[in-house]
C-alpha positions, 0 to 999 in steps of 0.5 A, spaced: 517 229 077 522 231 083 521 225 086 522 220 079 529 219 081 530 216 075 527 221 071 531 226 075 537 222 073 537 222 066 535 229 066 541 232 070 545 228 066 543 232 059 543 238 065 535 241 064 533 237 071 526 240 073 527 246 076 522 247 083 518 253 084 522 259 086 520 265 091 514 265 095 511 259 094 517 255 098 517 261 102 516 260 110 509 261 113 513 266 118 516 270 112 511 271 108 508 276 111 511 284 109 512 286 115 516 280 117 520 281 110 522 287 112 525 285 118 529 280 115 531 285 109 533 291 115 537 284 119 540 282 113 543 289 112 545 290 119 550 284 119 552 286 112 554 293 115 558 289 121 561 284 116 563 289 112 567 294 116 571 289 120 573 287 113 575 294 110 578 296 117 582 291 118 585 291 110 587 298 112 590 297 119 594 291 116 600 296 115 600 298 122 598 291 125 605 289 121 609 295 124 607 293 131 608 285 131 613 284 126 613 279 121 612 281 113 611 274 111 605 273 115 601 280 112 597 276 107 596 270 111 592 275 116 587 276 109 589 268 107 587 265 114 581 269 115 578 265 108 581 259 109 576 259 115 569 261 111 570 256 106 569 251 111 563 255 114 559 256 109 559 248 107 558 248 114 552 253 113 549 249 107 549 243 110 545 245 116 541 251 112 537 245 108 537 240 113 536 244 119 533 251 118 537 257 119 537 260 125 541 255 129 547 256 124 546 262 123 547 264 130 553 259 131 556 264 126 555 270 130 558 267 136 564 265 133 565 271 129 566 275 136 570 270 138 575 271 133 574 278 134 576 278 142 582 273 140 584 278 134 584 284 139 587 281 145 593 277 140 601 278 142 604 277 135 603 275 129 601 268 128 595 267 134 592 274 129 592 268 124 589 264 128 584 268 130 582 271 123 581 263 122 576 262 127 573 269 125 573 266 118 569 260 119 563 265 123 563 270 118 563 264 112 556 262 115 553 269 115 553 270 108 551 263 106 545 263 110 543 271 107 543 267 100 538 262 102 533 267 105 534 270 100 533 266 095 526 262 100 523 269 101 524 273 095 520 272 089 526 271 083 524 279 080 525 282 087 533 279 088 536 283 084 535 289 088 535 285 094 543 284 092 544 291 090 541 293 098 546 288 100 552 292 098 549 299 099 551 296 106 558 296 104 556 305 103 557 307 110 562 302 112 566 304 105 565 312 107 567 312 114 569 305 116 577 306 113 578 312 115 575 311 123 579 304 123 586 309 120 584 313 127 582 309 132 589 305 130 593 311 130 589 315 136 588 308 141 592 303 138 590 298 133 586 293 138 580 296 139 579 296 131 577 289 133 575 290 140 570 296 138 566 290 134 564 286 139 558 291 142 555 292 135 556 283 133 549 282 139 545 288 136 545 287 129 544 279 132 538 281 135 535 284 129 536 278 124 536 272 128 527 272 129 526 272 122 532 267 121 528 262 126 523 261 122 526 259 116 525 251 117 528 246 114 524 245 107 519 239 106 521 236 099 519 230 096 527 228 095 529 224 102 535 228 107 541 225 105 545 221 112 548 224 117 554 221 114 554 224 109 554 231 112 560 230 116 564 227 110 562 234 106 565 237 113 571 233 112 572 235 105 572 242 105 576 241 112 581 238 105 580 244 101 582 249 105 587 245 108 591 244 101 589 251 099 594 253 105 599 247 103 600 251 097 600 257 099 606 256 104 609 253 099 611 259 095 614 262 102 618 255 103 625 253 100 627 250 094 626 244 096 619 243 099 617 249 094 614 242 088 613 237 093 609 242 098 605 244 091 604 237 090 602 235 097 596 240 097 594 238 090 593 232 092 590 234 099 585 237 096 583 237 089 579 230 091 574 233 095 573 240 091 570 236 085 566 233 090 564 239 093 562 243 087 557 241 081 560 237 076 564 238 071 566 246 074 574 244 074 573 243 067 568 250 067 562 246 063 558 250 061 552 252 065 552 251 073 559 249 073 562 255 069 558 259 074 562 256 080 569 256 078 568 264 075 566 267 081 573 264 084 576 268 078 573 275 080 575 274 087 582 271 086 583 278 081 580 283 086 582 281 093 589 279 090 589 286 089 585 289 094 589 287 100 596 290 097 593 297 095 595 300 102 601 297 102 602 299 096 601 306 098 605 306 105 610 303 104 610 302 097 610 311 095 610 312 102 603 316 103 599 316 109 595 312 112 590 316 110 591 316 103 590 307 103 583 308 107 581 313 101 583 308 096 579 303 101 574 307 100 573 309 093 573 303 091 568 300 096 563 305 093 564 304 086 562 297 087 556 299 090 555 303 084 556 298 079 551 293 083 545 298 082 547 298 076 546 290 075 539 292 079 537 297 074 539 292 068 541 286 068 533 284 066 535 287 060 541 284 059 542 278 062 547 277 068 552 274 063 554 279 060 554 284 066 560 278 069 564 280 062 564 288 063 567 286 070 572 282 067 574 286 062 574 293 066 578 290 072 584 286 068 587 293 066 585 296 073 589 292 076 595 293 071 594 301 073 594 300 080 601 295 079 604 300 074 602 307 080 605 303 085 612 304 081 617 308 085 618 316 082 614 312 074 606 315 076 602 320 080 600 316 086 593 318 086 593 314 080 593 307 084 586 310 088 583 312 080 585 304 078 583 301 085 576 304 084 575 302 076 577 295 079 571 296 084 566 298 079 568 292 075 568 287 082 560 289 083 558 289 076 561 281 076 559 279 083 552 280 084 551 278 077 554 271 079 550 270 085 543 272 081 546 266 076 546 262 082 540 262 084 536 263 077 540 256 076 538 252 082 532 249 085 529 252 092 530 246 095 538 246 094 539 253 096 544 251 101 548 246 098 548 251 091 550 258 094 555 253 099 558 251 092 559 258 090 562 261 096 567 256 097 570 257 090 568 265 092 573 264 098 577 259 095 579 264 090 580 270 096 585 265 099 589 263 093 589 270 091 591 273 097 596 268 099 599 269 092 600 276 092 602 275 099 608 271 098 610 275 091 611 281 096 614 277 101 620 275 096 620 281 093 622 284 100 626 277 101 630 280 095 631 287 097 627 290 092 623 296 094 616 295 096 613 298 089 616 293 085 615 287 089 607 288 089 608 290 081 611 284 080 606 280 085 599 284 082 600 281 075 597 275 077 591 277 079 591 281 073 592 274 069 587 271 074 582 277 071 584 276 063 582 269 064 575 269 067 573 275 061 575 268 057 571 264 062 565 269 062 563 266 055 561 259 058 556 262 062 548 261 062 545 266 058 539 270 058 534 268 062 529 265 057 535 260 055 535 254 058 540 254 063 543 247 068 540 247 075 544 245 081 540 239 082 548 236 081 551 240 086 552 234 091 549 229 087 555 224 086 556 224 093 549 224 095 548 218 090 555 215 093 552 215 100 546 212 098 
């Protein structure tokens, strides 16, 4: 059936193309032995591990990075930057993951991950720092992409779940120590070595996950590889939505003036290529796939539009330590790893979709605490820490539970293409959630006002952003006896036009 291209045809359009195997029969001869699982599980995690101190670390130094290279309005672009770059990386992954294999993307990824962290440490101002997050951004976005798509070759459908669930418990020890060691590496030996003190650790975990990666081959389906052309166009389209996403971002900081027209030119730059990228009908969040898609972007627009301001909040905001934004840090790294065990321990029962709605509806009012506790002499303090860590309970049970969706809704042989389309939306929505928090604290500031009101004022949007999706939740694919729309359409318009 995959190859009765017309039959295929008609079947995507009513959205129940046929669906290839999935787990171990596609599973490369190199991974499916135990052993060679467990290694790709130990490798996966230990890169997870790394990813995942670097990113708690840096939001929790960013106050102190600030202080010493000036310039308030570059904060959220240090955050913004960073997930410009990963939406071209994990394009650039899906691409070579179903053409090429793994190991070569996923090796390019590591490397240009150090380097953005050499470039970070040894950056002399604020604008080299971002574009240093950049180039890190774009090797961080192909760690992830490429982990999905082993996943998804390697494991049989029952035992990903818990695979996502060890994947976060990576996020454990980085969560309980990694922002309080950054808070003191920077305060003891200076903020650099955050970065610096990384890039030992970059080869280690590489040399655990990278035989595994090498043997997961490019697939041989029956459907032909689309052309090279193809693929760099694809490449030069997510280079466009990354690059109108930032057109739009700057905007709000910019004059008057530019503010409708800078707006515009984004939206113009890069709606095209967006719809392009992702499954059609996600823009219109069409039930299914598409719906899957465009509420990933939601959920971390919301939480990250909120996670990168709760030490500001704190420092400058209440006027605690440095000490006290790490602890948030951390509660709620650990919350969401609570809450993504849970989805290991019943999202069979209850289906992913409503394990996406109960994160929704736990983080819009998580949000809004965090935003009323960042008030002057209004809430005790430690209620931002009591709001933050709900809203890292929401975000792990939503999170995990739209990458299950994604893989349950894709066949084996899209992977790439389906987990790229994921991530870009995922990083997309960090992006715009970040930057537009961002340019709301800037104004504030701009303005006079004090730096918990601004970041009050600037965290009702990605409480709004939280609202929505919980409305959004409800055109996702339900229990997984029902039938649910594959990924067949993922780039089919495109590969069709190149055909």
């Amino acid at each position: 059936m995959p190859g009765d291209a017309t039959t295929r045809r008609h079947l995507l359009r009513r959205g129940c193309a046929p669906r290839a195997p999935v787990g171990r029969p596609f599973a490369q001869p190199g991974v499916a032995a135990m052993s060679d699982l467990r290694a790709l599980r130990v490798g996966l995690v230990s890169v997870v591990t790394l990813v995942a101190f670097e990113s708690l670390a840096v939001i929790t130094i960013l106050p102190k990075i600030e202080d010493d290279l000036g310039g308030v309005a570059w904060y959220g672009w240090v955050t913004t930057s960073f997930f410009l770059g990963t939406m071209i990386g994990i394009v650039y992954a899906g691409i070579e993951a179903d053409r090429r294999g793994a190991g070569r993307p996923y090796l390019g990824g590591l490397v240009l991950f150090a380097l953005g962290l050499l470039a970070g440490g040894l950056a002399p101002s604020m604008p080299i720092l971002v574009l240093a997050r950049f180039v890190q951004g774009f090797g961080a976005g192909v760690v992830p992409a490429i982990g999905y798509v082993a996943i998804g070759r390697s494991f049989p459908e029952d035992e990903r779940p818990r695979m996502f669930a060890i994947l976060s418990t990576a996020w454990v020890v980085p969560g309980l120590v990694g922002p309080l060691l950054a808070e003191r590496v920077a305060e003891g030996i200076g903020w650099r070595w955050v970065f610096l003190g990384l890039l030992p650790l970059v080869a280690v975990a590489g040399s655990l996950v990278m035989p595994s990666m090498l043997r997961l081959g490019p697939l041989d389906v029956a459907e032909p590889v689309a052309p090279v052309p193809w693929h760099r166009r694809r490449m030069l389209e997510a280079a466009r939505v990354a690059g109108g996403a930032a057109l739009v971002v700057a905007s709000f900081s910019a004059s008057r003036w530019l503010l409708v027209p800078g707006i515009a030119a984004g939206v113009t730059l890069g709606i095209g290529p967006l719809i392009r990228l992702t499954p059609p009908g996600t823009l219109r969040a069409r039930a299914g796939l598409p719906a899957v898609i465009l509420s990933r972007g939601a959920v971390t627009f919301a939480f990250f539009g909120t996670d990168t301001f709760v030490p500001y909040a704190l420092t400058d905001g209440r006027g605690r330590s440095g000490l006290a934004g790490s602890v948030a840090v951390t509660a709620a790294t650990l919350a969401w790893t609570a809450g993504s065990w849970c989805q290991d321990r019943w999202i069979s029962r209850t289906g992913e979709r409503r394990f996406v709605r109960t994160g929704f509806a736990v983080m819009a009012p998580a949000i809004l605490l965090v935003a009323a506790a960042a008030l002057p002499d209004r809430l005790p303090f430690w209620l931002i820490h009591v709001g933050w860590a709900l809203g890292g309970l929401g975000m792990g049970l939503a999170y995990a539970a739209h990458s299950q969706l994604t893989l349950r809704c894709a066949p084996a042989n899209e992977y790439g293409a389906a987990t790229a389309s994921l991530q870009l939306l995922d990083n997309l929505g960090i992006a715009l959630g970040t930057g537009a928090t961002g340019v709301i604290v800037t104004l504030g500031d701009d303005l006079g006002w004090p730096a918990g009101d601004a970041v009050a004022v600037a965290l009702l949007v990605p409480a709004a952003l939280a609202a929505a999706g919980l409305v959004l939740s409800w055109r996702l694919p339900g229990r997984r006896d029902e039938t649910v729309a594959t990924a067949g359409a993922v780039h089919g318009s495109t590969r069709s036009a190149a055909s």
